[in-house]
Backbone as a ProteinNet text record, in pm:
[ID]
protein_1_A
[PRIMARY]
XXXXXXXXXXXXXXXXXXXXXXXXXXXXXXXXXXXXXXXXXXXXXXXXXXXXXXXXXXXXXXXXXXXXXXXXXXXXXXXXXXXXXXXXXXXXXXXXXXXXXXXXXXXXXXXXXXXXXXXXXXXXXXXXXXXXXXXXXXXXXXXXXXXXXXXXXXXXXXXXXXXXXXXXXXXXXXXXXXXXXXXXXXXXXXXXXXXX
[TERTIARY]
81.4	0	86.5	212.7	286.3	380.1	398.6	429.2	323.5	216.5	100.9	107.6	75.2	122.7	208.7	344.7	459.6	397.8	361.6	366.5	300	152.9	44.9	75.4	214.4	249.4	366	435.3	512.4	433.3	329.7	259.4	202.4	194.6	88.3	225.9	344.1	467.9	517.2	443.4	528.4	470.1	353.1	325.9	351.1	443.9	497.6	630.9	696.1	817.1	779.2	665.5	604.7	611.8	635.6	665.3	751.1	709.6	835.7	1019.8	1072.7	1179.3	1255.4	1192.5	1194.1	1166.4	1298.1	1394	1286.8	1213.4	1064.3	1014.2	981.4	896.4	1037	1139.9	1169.9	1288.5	1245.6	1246.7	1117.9	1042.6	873.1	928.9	938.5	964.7	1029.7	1157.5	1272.9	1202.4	1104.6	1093.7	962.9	853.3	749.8	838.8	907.8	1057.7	1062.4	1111	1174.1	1065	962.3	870.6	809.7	823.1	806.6	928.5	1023.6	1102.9	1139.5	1055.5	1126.5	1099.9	1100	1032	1137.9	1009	1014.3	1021.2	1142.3	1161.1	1130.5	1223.2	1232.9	1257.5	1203.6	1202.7	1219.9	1318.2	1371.7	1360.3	1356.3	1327.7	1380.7	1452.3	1578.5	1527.3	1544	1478.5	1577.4	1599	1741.4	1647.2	1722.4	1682	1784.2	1734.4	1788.4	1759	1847	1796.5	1821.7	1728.6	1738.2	1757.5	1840	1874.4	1980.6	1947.8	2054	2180.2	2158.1	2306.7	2407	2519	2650.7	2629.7	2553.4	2581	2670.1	2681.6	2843.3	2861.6	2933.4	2895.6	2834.5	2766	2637.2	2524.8	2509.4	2354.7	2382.2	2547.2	2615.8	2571	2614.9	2610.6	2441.3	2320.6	2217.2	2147.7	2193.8	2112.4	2184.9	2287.3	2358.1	2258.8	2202	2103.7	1968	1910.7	1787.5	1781.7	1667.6	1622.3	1565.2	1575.8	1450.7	1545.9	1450.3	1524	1439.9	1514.4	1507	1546.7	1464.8	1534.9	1410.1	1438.9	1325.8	1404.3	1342.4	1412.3	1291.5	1357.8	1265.8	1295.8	1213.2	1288.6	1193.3	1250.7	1200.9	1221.7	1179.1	1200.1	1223.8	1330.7	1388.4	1347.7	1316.3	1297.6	1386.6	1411.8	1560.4	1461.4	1480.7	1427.2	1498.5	1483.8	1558.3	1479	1548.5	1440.4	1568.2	1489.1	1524.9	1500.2	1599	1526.3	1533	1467	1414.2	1437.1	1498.6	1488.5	1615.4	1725.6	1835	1883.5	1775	1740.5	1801.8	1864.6	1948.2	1854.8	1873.6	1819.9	1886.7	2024.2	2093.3	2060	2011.3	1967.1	1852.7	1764	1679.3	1720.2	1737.5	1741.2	1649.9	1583.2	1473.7	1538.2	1528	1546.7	1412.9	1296.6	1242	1191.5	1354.3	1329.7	1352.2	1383.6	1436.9	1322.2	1221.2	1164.2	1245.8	1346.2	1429.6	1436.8	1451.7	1490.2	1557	1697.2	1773.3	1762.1	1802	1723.5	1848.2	1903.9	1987.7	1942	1904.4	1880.1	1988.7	1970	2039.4	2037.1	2183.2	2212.2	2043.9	2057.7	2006.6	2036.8	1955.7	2016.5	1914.8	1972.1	1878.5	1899	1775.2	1729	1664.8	1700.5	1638.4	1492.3	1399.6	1250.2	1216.4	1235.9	1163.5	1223.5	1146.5	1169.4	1016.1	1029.4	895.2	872.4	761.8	787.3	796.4	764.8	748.7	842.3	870	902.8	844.3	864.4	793.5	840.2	738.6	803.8	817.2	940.5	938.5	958	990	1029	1036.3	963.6	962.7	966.6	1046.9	1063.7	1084.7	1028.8	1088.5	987.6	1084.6	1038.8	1132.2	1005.9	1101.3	1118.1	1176.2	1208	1273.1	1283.3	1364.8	1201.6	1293.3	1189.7	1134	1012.2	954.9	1052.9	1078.6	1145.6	1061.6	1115.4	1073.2	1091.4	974.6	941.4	1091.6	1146.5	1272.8	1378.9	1392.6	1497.9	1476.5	1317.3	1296.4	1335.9	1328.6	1338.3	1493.6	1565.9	1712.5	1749.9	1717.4	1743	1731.2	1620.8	1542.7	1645.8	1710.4	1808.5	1936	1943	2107.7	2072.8	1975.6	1976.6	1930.1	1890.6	1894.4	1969.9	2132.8	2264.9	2299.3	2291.8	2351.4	2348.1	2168.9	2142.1	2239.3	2183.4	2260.7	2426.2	2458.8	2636.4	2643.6	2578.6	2557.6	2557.3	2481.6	2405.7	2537.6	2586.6	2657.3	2833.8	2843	2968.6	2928.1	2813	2847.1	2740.9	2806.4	2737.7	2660	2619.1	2582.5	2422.6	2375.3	2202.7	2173.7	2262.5	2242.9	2286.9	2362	2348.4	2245	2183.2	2098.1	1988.5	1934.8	1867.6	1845.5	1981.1	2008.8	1988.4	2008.6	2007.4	1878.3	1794.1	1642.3	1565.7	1617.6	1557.3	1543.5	1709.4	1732.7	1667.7	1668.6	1597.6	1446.4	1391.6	1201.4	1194.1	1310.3	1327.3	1301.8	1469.9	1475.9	1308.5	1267.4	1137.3	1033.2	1006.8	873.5	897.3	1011.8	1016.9	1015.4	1074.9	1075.8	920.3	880.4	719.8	633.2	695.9	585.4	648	762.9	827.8	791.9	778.6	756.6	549.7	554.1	398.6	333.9	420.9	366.2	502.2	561.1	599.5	746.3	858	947.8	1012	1150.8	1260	1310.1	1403.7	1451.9	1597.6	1680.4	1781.4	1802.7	1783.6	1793.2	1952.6	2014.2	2148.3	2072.7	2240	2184.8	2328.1	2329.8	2451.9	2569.1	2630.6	2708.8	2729.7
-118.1	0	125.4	126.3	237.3	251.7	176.2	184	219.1	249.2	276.9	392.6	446.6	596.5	630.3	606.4	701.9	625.7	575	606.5	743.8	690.6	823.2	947.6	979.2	1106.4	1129.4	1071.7	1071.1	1131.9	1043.4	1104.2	1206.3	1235.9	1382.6	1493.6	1502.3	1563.5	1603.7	1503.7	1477.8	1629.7	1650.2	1766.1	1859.7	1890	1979.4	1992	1906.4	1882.7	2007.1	2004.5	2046.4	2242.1	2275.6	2413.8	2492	2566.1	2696.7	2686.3	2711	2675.9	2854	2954.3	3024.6	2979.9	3024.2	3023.4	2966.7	3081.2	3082.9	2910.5	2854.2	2770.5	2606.4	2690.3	2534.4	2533	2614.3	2597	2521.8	2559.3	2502.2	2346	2309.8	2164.8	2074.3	2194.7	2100	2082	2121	2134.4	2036.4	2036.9	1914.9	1780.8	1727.5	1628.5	1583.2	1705	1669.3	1613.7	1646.1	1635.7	1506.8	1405.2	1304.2	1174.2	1260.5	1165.3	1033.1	958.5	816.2	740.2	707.1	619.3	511.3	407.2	246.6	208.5	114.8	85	-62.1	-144.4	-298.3	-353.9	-452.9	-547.4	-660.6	-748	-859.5	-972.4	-1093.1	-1144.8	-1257.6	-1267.3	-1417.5	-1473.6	-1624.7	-1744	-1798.2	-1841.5	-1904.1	-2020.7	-2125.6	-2272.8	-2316.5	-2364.6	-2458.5	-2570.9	-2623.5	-2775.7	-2739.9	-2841.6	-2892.3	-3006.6	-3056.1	-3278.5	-3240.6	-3404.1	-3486.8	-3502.2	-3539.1	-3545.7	-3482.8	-3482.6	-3379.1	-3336.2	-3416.1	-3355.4	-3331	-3302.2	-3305.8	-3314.6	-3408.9	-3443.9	-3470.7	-3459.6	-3561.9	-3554.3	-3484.2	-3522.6	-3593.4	-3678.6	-3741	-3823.3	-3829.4	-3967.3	-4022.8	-3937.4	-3954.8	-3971.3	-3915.4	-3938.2	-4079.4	-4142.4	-4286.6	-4394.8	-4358.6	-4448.4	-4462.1	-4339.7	-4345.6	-4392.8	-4430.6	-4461.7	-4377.5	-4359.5	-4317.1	-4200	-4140.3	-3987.9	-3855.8	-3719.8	-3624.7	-3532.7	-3485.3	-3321.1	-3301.7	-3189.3	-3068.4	-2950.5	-2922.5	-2806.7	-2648.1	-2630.1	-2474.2	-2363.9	-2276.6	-2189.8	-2032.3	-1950.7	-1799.4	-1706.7	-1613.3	-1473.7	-1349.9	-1279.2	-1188.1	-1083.1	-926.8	-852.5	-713.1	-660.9	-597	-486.5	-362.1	-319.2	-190.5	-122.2	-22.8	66.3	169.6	334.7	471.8	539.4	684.2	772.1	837.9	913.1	1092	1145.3	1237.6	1370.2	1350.3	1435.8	1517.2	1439.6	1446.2	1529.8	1558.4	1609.1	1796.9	1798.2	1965.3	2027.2	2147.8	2213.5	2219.8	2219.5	2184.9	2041.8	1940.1	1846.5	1837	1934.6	1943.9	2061.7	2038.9	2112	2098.9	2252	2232	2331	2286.2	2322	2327.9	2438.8	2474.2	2499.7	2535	2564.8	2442.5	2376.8	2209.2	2072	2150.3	2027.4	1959.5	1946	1852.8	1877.2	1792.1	1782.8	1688.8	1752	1664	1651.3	1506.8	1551.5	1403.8	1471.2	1349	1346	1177.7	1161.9	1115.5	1103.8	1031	905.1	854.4	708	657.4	519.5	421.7	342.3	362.1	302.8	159.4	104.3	-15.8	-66.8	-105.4	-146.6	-275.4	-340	-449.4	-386.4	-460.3	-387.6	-516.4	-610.4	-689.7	-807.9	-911.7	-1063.8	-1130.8	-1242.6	-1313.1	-1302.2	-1304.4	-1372.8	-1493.6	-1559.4	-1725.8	-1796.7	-1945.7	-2024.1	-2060.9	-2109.3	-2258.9	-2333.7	-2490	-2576.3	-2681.9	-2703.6	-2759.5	-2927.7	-2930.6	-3105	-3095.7	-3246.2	-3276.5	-3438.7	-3491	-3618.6	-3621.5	-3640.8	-3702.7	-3824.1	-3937	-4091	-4144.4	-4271	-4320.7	-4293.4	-4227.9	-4200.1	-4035.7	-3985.9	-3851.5	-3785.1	-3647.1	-3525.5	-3491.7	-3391.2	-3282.9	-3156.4	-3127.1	-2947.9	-2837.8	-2782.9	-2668.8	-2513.4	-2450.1	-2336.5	-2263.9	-2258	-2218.4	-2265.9	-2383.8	-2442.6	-2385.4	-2347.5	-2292.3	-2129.6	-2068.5	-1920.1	-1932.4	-2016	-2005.5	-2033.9	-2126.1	-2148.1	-2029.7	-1957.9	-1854.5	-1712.4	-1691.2	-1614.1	-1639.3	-1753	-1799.9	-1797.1	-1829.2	-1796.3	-1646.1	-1625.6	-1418.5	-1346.1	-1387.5	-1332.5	-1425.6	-1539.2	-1613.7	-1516.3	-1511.7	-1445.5	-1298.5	-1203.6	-1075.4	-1095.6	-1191.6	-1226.5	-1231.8	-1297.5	-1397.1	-1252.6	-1144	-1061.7	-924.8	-954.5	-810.2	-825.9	-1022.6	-1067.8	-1069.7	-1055.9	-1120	-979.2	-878	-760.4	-769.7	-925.1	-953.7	-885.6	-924.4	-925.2	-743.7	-693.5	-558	-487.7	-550.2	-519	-527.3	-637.1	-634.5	-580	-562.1	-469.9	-354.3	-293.9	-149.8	-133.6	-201.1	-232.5	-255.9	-325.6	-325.1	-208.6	-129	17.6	138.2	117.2	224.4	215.4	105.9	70.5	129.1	106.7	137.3	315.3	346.5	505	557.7	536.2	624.7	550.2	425	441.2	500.5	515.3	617.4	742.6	780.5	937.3	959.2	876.1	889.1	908	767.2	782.8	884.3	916.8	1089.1	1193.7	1238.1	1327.2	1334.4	1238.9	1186.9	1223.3	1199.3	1217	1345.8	1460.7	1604.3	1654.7	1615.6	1616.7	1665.5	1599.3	1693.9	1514.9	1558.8	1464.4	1490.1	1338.4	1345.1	1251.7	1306.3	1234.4	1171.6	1066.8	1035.1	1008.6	1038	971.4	977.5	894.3	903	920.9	975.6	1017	907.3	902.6	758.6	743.2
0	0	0	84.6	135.8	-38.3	-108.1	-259	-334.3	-321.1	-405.2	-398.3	-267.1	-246.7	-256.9	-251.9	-311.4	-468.1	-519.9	-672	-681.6	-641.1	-688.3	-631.1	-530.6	-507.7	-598.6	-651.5	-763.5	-914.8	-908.7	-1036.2	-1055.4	-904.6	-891.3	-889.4	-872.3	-859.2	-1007.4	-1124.8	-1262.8	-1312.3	-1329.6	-1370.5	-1342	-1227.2	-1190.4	-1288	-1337.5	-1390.6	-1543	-1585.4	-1699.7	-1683.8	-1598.8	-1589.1	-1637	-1673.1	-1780.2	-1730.8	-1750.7	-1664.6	-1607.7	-1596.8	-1486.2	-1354.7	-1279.4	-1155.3	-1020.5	-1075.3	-956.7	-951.7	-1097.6	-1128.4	-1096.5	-1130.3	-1115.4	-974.1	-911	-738.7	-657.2	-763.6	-728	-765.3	-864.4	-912.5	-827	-808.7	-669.9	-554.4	-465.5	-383.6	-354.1	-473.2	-507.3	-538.7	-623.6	-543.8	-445.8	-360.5	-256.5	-151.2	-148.2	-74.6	-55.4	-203.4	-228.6	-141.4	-95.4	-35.9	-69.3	-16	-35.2	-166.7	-284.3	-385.8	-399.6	-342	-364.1	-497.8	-564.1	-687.8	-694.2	-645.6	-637.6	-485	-527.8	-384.3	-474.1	-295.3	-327.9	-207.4	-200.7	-75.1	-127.2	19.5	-0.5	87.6	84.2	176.4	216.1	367.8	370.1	475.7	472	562.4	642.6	747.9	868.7	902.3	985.8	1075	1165.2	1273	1338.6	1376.5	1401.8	1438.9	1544.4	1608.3	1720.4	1607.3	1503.2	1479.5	1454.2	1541	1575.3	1699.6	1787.6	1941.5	1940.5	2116.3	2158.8	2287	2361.4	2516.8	2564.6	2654.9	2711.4	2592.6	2540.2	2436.5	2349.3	2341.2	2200.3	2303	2409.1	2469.1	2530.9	2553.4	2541.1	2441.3	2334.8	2186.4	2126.5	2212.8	2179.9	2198.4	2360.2	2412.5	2335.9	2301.3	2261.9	2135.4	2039.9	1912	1856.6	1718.9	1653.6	1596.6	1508.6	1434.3	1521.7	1474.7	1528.4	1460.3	1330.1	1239.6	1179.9	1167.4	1099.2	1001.2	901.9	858.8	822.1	846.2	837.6	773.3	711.3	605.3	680.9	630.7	600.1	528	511.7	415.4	475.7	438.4	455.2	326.9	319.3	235.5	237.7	123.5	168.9	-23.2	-2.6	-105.3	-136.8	-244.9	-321.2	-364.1	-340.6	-343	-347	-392.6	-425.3	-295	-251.6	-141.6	-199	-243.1	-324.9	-266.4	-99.2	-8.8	-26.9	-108.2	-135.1	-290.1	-347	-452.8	-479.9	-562.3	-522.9	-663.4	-622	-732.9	-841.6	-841	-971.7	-1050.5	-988.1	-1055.6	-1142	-1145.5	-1240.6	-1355.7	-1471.5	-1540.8	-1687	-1714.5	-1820.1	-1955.1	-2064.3	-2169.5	-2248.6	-2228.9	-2264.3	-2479.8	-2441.1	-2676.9	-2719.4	-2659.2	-2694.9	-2639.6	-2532.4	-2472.6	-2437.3	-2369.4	-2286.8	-2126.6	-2063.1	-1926.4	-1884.7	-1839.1	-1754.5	-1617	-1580.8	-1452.7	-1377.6	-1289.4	-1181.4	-1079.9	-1071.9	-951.5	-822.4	-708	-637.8	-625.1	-556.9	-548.2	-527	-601.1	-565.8	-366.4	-271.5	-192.9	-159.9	-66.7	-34.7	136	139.7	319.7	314.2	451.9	499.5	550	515	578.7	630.4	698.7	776.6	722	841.3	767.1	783.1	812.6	869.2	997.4	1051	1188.2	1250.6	1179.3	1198.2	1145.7	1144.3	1048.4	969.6	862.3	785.1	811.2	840	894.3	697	713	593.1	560.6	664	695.5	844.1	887.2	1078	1026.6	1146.3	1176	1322.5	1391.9	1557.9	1587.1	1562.6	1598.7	1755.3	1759.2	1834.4	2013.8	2100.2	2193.2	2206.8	2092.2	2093.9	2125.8	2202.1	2223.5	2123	2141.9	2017.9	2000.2	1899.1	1892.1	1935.1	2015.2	2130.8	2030.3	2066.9	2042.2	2059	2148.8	2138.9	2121.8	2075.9	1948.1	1832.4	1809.5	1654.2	1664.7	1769.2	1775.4	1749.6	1817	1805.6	1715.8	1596.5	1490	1364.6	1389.5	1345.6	1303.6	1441.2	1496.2	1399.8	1416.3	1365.4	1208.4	1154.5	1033.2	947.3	1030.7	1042.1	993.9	1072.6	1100.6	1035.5	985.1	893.3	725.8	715.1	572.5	568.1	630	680.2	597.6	686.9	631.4	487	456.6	291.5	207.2	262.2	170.9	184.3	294	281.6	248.6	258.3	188.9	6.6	-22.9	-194.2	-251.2	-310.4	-324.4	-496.8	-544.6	-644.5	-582.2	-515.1	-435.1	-425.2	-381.2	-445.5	-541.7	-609.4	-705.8	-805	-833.5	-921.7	-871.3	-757.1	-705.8	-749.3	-747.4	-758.4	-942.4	-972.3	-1123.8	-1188.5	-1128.6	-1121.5	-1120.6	-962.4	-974.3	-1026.5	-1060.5	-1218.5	-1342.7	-1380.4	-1518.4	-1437.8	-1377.3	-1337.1	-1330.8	-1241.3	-1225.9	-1397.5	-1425.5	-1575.2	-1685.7	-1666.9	-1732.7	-1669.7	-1579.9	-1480.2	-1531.2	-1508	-1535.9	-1696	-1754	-1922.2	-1954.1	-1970.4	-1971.4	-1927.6	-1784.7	-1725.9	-1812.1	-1879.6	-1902.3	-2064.7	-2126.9	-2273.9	-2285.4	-2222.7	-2175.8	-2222.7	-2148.3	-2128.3	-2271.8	-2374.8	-2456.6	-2444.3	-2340.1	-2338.7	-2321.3	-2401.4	-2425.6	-2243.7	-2229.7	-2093.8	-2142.5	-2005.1	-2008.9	-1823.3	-1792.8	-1645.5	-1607.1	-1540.9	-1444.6	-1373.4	-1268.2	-1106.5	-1051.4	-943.3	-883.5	-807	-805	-749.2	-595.3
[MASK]
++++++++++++++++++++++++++++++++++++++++++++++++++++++++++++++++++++++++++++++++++++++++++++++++++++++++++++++++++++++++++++++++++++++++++++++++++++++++++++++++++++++++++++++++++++++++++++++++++++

């Protein structure tokens, strides 16, 4: 929903872009921008999985899980969401520029950045086995598991900068077409960057 509205305040902002390009008018422009703040481009959501099993105790539960029978593993997965946006707030007035006798507008935006916005709260339980004589898995074996694969994903994502990248790569291509399309629209050629 909170992407619906920054669209439709984005779209309601484009016609502003359409103004004469006197000083007055395109201080007005920068400032309808800026106001728009945050715009949501792409989202991405990685699933990472765990176990749980007796096998690989270590010390007495090697040597209690010796005695008992039966199996004991589960695996469980979740989703993590991590998304890419423009923050508009960041927007200078030198970045808009209108060429009026030409119908053109250049226009730079700022970096592409990107955030973790949540995960699940739960697990999925994706596989259970406990036969035999072994316990059930405890609500907090699964929270701890939960945890460790949290800070597991986290690692994964901020050692291999492929996941934002294409992210970031995703959002650019949607940016420079949103604005092309709004800008092409009201009849004025555009050229999009974005700042590094």
């Amino acid at each position: 929903m909170y992407k619906t509205l920054r669209l439709v305040a984005c779209m309601l902002v484009g016609p502003m872009l359409m103004i004469s390009c006197r000083k007055e008018k395109e201080i007005n422009v920068f400032h309808e921008l800026q106001d728009v703040q945050k715009l949501v481009l792409a989202e991405m959501s990685l699933n990472k999985v765990g176990t749980i099993s007796d096998v690989g105790a270590k010390g007495v539960d090697a040597f209690i899980n010796g005695i008992k029978f039966g199996d004991r593993i589960a695996a469980y997965s979740f989703q993590t969401y991590i998304d890419a946006y423009i923050d508009l707030s960041e927007l200078k007035s030198s970045d808009v520029e209108v060429d009026e006798k030409r119908k053109f507008i250049k226009l730079t935006l700022p970096a592409i950045q990107t955030q973790y916005i949540g995960r699940d709260l739960g697990v999925q339980e994706e596989h259970y086995r406990v036969t035999g004589l072994r316990s059930e898995i405890t609500a907090q074996e699964r929270a701890m598991l939960k945890d460790k694969m949290s800070l597991a994903l986290k690692k994964d994502v901020e050692n291999n900068d492929e996941y934002r990248s294409l992210l970031v790569k995703e959002a650019q291509a949607k940016a420079r077409g949103f604005f092309t399309i709004l800008l092409n629209g009201y009849g004025y050629d555009c050229e999009i960057d974005f700042r590094n």
